[in-house]
C-alpha positions in Angstrom: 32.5 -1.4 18.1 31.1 -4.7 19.3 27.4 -5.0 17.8 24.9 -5.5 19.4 22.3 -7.4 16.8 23.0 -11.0 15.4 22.4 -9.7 12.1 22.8 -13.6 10.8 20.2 -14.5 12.5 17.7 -11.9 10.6 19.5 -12.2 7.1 19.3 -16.0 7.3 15.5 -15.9 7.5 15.4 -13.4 5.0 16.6 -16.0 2.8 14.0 -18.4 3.6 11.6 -15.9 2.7 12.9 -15.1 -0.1 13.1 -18.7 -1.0 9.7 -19.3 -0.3 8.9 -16.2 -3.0 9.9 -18.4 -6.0 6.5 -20.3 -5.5 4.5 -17.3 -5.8 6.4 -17.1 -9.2 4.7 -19.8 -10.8 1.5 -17.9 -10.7 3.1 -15.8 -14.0 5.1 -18.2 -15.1 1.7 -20.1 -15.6 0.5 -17.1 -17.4 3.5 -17.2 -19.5 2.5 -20.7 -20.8 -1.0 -20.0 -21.7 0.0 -16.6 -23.6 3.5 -17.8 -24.7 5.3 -15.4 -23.5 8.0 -14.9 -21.3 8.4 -18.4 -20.0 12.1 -18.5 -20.0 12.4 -15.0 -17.9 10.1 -16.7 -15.0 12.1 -19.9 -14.7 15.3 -18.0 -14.3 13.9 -15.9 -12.0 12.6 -19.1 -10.2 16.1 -20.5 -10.3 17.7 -17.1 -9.1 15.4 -16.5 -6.6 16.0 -20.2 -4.7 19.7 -19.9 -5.2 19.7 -16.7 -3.4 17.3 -17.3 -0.3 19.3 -20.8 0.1 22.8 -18.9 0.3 21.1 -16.5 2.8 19.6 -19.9 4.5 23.0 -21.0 5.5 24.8 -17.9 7.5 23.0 -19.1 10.6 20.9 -22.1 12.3 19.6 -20.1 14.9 15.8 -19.0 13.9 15.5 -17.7 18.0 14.6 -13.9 17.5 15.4 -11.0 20.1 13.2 -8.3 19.7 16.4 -6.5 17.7 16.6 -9.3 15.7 12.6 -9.2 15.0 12.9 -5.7 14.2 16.1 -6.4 11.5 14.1 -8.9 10.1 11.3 -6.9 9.0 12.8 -4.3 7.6 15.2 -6.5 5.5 12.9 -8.8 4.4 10.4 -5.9 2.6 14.1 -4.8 0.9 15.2 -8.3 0.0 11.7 -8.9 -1.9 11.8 -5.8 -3.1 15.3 -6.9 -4.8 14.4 -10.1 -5.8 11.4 -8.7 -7.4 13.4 -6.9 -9.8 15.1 -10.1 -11.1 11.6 -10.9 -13.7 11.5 -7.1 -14.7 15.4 -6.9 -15.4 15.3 -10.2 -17.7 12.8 -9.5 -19.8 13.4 -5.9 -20.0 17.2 -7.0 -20.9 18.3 -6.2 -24.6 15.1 -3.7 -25.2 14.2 -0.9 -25.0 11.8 -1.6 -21.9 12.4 1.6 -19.3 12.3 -1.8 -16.7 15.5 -2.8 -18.6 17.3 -0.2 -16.1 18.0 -1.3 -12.6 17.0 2.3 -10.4 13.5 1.6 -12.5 13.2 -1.8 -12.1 13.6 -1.5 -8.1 11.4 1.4 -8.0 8.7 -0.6 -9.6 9.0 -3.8 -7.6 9.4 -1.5 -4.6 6.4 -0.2 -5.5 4.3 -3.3 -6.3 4.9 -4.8 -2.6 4.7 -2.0 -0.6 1.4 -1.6 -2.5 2.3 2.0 -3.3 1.2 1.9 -7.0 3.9 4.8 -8.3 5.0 3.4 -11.5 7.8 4.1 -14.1 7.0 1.5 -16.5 5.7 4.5 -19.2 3.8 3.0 -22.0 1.4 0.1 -19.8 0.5 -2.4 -23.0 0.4 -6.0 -23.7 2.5 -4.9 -26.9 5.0 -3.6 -24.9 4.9 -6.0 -22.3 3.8 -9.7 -21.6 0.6 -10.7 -19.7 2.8 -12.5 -17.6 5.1 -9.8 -16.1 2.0 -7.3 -16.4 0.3 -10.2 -13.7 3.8 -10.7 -11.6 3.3 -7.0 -11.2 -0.1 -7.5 -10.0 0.8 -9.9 -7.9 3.9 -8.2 -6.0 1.0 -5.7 -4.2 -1.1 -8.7 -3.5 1.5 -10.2 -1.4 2.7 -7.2 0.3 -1.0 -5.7 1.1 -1.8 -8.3 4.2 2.1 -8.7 4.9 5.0 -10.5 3.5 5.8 -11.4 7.3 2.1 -12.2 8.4 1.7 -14.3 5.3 5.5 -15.9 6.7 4.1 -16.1 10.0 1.3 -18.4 9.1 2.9 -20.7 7.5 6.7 -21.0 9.1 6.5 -22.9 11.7 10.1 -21.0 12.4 8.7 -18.0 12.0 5.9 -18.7 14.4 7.9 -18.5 17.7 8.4 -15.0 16.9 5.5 -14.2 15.3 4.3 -11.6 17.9 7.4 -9.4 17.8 7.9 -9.6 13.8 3.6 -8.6 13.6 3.8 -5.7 15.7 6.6 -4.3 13.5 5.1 -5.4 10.4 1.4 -4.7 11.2 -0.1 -1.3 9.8 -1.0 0.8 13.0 -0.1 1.5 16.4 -1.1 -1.8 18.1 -1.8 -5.2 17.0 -5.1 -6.7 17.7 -4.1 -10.3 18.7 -7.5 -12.5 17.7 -6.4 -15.8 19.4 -4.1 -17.0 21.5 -1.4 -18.6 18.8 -0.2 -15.8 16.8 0.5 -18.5 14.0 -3.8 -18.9 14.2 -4.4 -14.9 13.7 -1.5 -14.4 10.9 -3.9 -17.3 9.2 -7.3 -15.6 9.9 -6.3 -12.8 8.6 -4.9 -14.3 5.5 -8.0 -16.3 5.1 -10.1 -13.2 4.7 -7.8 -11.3 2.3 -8.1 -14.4 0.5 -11.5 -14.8 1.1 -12.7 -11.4 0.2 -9.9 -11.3 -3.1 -11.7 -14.9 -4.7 -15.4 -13.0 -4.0 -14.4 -9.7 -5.8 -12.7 -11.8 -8.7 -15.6 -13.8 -8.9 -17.9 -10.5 -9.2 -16.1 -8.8 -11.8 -16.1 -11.8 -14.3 -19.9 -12.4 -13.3 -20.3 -8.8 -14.8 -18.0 -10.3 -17.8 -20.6 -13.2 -18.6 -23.8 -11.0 -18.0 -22.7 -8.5 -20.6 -22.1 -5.5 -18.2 -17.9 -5.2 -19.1 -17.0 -6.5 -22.1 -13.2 -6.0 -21.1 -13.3 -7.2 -17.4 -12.4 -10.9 -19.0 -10.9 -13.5 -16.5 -7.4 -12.4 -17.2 -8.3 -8.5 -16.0 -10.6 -10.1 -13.6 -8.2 -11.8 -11.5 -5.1 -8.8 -12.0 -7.3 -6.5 -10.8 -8.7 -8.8 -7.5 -4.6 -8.7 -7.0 -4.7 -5.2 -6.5 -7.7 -4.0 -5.3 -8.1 -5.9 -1.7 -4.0 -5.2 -0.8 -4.7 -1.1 -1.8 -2.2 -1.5 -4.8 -3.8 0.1 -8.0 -1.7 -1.4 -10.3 -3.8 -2.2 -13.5 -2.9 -4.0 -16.6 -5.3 -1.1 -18.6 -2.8 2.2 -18.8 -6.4 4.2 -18.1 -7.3 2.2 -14.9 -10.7 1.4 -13.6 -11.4 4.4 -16.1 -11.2 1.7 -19.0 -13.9 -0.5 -17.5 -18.0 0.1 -17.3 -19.8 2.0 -14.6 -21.1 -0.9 -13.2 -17.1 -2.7 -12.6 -16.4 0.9 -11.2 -19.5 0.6 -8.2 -18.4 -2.9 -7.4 -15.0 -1.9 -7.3 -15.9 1.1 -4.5 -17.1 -1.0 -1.8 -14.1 -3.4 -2.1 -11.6 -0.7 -1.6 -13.6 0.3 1.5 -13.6 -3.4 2.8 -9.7 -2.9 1.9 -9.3 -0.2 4.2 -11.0 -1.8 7.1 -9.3 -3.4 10.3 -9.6 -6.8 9.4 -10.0 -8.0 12.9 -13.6 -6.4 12.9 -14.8 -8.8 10.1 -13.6 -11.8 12.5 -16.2 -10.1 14.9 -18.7 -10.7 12.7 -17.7 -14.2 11.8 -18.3 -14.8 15.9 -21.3 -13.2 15.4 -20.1 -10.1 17.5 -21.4 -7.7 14.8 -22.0 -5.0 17.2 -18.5 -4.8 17.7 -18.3 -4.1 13.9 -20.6 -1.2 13.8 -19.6 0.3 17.2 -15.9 0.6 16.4 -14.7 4.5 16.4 -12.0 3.8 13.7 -14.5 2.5 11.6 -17.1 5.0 11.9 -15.1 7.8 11.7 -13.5 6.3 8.5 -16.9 5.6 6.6 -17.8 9.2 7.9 -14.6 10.6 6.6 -15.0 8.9 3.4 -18.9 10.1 3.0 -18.6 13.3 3.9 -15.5 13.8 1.8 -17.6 12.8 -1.2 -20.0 14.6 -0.6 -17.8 18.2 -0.8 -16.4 16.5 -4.1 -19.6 15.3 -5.3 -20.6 19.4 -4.9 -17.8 20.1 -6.5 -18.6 17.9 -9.7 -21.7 18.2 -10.6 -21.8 22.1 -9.8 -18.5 22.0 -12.7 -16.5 23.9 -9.7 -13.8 21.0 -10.0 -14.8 19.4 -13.8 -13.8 15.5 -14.9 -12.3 16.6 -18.1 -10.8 13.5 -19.2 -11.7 9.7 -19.2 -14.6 10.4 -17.1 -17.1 12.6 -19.4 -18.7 15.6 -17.9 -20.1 15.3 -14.7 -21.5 19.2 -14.6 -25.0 18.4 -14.1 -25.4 14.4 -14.1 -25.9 13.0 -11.0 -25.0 9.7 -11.1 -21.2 10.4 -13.1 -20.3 12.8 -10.5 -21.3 11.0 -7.4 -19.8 7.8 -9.1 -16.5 10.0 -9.9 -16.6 11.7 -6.6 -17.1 8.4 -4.6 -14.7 5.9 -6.5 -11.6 9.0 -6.3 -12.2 9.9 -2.7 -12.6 5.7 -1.7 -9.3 5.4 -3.7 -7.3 7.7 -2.1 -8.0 8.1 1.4 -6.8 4.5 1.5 -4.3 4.8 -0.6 -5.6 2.2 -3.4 -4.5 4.7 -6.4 -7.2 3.8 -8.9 -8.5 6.1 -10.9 -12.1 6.8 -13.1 -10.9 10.4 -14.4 -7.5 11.9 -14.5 -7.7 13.6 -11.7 -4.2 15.5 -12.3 -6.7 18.1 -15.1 -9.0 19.1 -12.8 -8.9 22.8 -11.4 -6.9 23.1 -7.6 -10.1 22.8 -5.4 -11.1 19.6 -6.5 -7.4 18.5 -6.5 -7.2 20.0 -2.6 -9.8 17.7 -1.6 -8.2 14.9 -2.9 -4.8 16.3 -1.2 -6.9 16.0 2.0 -8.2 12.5 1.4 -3.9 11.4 0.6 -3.6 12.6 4.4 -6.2 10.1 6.4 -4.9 6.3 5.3 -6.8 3.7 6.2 -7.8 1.7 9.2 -5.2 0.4 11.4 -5.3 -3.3 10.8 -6.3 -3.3 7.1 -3.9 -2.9 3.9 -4.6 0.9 3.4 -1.5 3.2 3.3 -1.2 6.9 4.9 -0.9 8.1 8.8 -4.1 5.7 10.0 -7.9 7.4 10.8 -7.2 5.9 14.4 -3.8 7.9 14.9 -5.5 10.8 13.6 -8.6 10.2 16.4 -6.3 10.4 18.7 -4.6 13.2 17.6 -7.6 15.3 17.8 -8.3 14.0 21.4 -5.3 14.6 22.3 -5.0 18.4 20.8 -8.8 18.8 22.5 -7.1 18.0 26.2 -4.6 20.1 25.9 -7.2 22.8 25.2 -9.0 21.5 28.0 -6.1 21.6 30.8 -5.1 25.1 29.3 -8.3 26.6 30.8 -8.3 23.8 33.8 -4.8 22.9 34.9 -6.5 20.9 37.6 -8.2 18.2 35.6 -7.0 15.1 34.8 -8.3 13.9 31.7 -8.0 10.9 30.1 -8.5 10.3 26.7 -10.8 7.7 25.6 -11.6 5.7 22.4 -15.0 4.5 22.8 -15.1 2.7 26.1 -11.6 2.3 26.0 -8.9 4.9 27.7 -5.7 5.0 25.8 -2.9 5.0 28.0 -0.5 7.9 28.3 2.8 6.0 26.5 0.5 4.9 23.2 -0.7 8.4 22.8 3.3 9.6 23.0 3.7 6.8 20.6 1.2 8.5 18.1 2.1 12.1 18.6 5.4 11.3 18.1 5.0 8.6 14.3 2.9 11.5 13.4 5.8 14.3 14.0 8.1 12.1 12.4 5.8 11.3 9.4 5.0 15.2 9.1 8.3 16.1 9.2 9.8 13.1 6.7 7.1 14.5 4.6 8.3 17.8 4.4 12.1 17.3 4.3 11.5 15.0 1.3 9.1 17.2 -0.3 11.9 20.4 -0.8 14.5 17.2 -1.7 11.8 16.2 -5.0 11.6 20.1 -5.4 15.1 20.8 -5.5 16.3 17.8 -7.7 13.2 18.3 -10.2 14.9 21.7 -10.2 18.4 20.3 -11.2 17.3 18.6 -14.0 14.9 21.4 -14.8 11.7 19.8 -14.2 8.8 21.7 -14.6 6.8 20.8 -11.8 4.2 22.9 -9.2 4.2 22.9 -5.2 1.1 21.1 -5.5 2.9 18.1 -7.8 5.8 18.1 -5.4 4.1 17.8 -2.5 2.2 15.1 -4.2 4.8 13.3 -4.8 6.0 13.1 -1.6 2.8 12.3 0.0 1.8 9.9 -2.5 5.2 7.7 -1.9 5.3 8.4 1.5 1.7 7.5 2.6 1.8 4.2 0.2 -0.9 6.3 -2.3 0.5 6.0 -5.7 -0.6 8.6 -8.1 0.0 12.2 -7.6 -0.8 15.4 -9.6 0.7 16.8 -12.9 2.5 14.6 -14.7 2.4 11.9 -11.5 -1.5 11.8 -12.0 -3.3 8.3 -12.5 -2.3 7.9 -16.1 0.9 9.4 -15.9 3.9 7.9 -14.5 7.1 8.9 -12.5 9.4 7.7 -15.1 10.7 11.7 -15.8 12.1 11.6 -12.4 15.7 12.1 -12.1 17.7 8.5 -10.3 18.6 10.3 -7.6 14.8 11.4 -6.5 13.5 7.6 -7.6 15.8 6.3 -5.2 14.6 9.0 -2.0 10.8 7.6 -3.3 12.1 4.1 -3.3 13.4 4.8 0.6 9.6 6.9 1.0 7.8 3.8 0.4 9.8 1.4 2.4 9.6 3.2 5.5 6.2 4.2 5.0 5.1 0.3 4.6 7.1 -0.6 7.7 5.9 2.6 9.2 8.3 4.9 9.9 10.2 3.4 12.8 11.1 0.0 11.7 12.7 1.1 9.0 14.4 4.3 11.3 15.6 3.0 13.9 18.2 1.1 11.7 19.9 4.3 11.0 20.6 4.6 14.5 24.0 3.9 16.0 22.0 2.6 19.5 20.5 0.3 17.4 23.5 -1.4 16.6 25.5 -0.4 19.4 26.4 -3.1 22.5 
């Protein structure tokens, strides 16, 4: 069979990607010389990360892209990351008795950090049992995959650039990708400028509540892991009990970040131009603040009436107004786009509360920010579509378009989304009786409702699930086999579903 992809092409920029990844290693190898610890395990992993992007480097010259090429690109470069990212976790997990010490854990973990998924299997989380430098690499792996290892590439690869269109529109979380100006190279930087922007604000913030007395803990250290993880929709934490181990007042700055998070981007260019009505008057955007209100507002209910009570970490909230809505609000923010933090272990409350939150899992964010999950605009359309078909049912005459705002959406994008979200639904499911049956191999004790969160939560990019996967436990009980199905859950659903698909296909490959 005579292939039809120069797969040279895309694995020898893969290598300069990965190349360029040792730099972001000096941020915890920095770490590792103020705490002393660790400083050997980052400079090998800065000299094993080089050596393997330049052996990549040199299996082709050609950096001109087909869209095939684009397409093999993207979806190699989130796995070659991913297995580079393992190197700093296999080191210093070598010779103890570190659970990162074994290589299925170790991917699943990096895997997890840049897809900004947040599952981990690193059991005990504790600066005894691991160094403030590889607890901030981990920080740092969702921080670099929540904007876009390949936007981030775009911006600054002049290489990368020529193709930047095709490699962002496979990259890009949503069905369409809102070009800002005319260089691609000049919107891959905008958008990074933001991220950045908004990430050195929300650092700033938390360690201003430091100094004034208001969170003791929150010191610069936590400060900056946490601005790491909270703008790309990560929720890793360096504290095993989350945002649960800080003050209320960390935990109501930390809500409106995660809903900048889970914002399309592009709109908060509009209001750099002064376009702010385009801010405001975006459907996506209102129906995702609407989503998240109203969805607190059931949970809210549900809180402070004790129908679905905090029992742990996050006191009672029967009765006290500004616990539950706090609880209510930070858990239904955090999930509906797929950040992961937590306030209460969620995984002890009673099934309606936990049903809610099931819902939330489902949305995802804004197409166009770093949330996880199906997308509110997909879902928008969805509807629209569903309520024509109700529509011609009664009127087979009509035509009727469907519109988002003043916008009609033509007839091959709305295929498009009907059929990610068929695919996504029925990923979903395969892999959720896959997790059931292999927990029941190893005789796992697990319910539907902490399968299917399992599933869901690696799937849709969420983290934490229910049970034993709830926000302070871990998936570290799994059996390999499932660890490695999640593993392949997160990638595809970072690269959103066909990038990562279409590989499997023989007329992919095929001439």
């Amino acid at each position: 069979m005579e292939l039809r992809v120069e797969w040279r092409q895309s694995v020898a920029l893969t290598g300069t990607i990965i190349k360029y990844l040792a730099a972001a290693m000096v941020v915890p190898l920095a770490v590792a010389v103020v705490y002393g610890d660790d400083v050997g395990v980052f400079l090998a992993s800065i000299a094993i990360t080089v050596a393997v992007g330049l052996s990549l480097e040199r299996l082709s010259d050609d950096t001109d892209l087909h869209p095939r090429e684009a397409l093999l690109l993207v979806a190699l470069s989130w796995v070659g990351v991913a297995l580079v990212g393992t190197v700093p976790y296999l080191l210093a997990g070598y010779g103890t008795a570190s659970t990162l010490a074994n290589p299925v854990n170790a991917l699943f973990e990096s895997m997890s950090g840049f897809t900004t998924t947040g599952a981990t299997v690193m059991g005990e989380i504790s600066f005894e049992r691991h160094s403030h430098a590889l607890l901030m690499w981990r920080q740092l792996t969702q921080w670099l995959g929540g904007m876009g290892i390949i936007v981030l590439m775009v911006a600054i690869l002049p290489e990368l650039a020529v193709n930047g269109a095709q490699l962002i529109s496979s990259e890009a979380p949503g069905p369409e990708l809102q070009k800002l100006t005319p260089q691609i190279a000049e919107t891959a930087r905008i958008l990074w400028l933001f991220y950045l922007g908004f990430t050195v604000l929300y650092v700033v913030l938390l360690y201003g509540l430091h100094l004034a007395g208001l969170a003791p803990n929150m010191d610069f250290y936590n400060a900056v892991a946490h601005g790491f993880t909270t703008l790309p929709t990560g929720g890793f934490s360096p504290e095993a009990d989350s945002i649960a181990a800080f003050s209320p007042a960390v935990q109501w700055v930390v809500i409106p970040f995660m809903l900048i998070a889970g914002t399309n981007f592009a709109l908060f260019y509009f209001v750099y131009r002064d376009d702010v009505r385009e801010f405001f008057e975006n459907r996506e955007f209102q129906a995702y603040v609407g989503a998240s209100a109203g969805l607190t507002v059931v949970l809210w209910g549900l809180l402070f009436t004790g129908s679905a009570p905090a029992l742990d970490l996050g006191g009672v909230t029967e009765g006290v107004t500004e616990n539950a809505l706090r609880q209510a609000a930070f858990q239904i923010v955090s999930l509906l786009n797929s950040t992961g933090y937590a306030t209460s272990d969620f995984a002890q409350w009673d099934t309606t509360g936990q049903v809610v939150l099931l819902f939330a899992m489902f949305i995802g964010g804004s197409a166009g920010s770093t949330g996880g999950g199906v997308k509110v605009v997909r879902w928008l359309i969805v509807l629209k579509a569903a309520r024509r078909e109700l529509f011609t049912a009664a009127h087979p005459e009509a035509v009727r378009p469907i519109r988002l705002g003043d916008s009609v959406i033509d007839e091959d994008t709305i295929r498009g989304i009907l059929g990610f979200t068929f695919m996504y639904l029925l990923i979903f499911g395969v892999a959720t009786v896959l997790i059931a049956l292999d927990a029941g191999r190893v005789g796992m004790e697990l319910t539907t409702l902490d399968v299917i969160s399992a599933s869901i939560a690696t799937l849709g990019n969420i983290g934490p699930g229910f049970g034993p996967l709830g926000p302070f436990g871990s998936y570290l009980d799994f059996p390999a086999t499932s660890k490695l199905l999640m593993i392949f859950l997160m990638w595809i659903g970072r690269l959103e579903i066909i990038p990562g698909l279409v590989l499997l296909t023989g007329a992919f490959w095929k001439r």
